[in-house]
C-alpha positions in Angstrom: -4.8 26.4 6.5 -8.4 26.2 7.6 -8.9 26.2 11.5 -12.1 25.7 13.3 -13.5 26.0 17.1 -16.3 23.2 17.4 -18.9 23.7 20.3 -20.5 20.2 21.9 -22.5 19.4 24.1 -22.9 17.0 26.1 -19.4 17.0 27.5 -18.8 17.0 31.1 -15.3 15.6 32.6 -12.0 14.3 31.3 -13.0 11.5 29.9 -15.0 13.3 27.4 -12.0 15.0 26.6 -9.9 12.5 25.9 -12.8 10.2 24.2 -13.9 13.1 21.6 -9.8 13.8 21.2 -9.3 10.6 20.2 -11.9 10.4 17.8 -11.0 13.8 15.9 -7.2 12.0 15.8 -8.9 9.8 13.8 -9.5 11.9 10.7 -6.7 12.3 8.4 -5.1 15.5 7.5 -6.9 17.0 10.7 -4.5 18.4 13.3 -6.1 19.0 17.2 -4.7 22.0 18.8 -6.8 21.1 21.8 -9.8 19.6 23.5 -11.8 20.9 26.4 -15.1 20.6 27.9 -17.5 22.0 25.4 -14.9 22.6 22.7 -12.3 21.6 20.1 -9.8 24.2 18.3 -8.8 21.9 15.0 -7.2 22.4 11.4 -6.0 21.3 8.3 -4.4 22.1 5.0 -5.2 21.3 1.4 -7.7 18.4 1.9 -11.1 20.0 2.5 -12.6 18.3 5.6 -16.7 19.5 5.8 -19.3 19.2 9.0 -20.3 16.2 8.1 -16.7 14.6 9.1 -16.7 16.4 12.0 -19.9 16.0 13.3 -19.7 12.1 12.8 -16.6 12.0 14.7 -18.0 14.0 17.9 -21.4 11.7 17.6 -19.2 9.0 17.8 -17.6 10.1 20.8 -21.1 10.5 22.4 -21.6 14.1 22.0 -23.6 16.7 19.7 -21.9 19.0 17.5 -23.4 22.6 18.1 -24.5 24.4 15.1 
């Protein structure tokens, strides 16, 4: 299992939260273990999800994906 902390910015209240949560739900084969202001813990097995996904999915949320 590959698991990964994500820093972003440009979060700032709950709806962040929910609006980058539900955009990481989007990827398949990616599990969320949670979503906080200024971070995401995620995984996933097998399947080898890169940056790219991820950063798409928290730019489409409205936020920047630290490096």
């Amino acid at each position: 299992m590959n698991t990964r902390t994500l820093k972003i910015k440009g979060m700032s209240c709950g709806h962040c939260v929910r609006a980058l949560k539900k955009e990481l739900e989007k990827i398949g084969g990616l599990t969320v273990h949670f979503v906080e202001r200024g971070s995401a813990k995620v995984s996933w097995n097998g399947q080898e999800i890169d940056e790219t996904v991820l950063g798409a999915a928290v730019n489409e949320a409205g936020f920047k994906l630290e490096d």
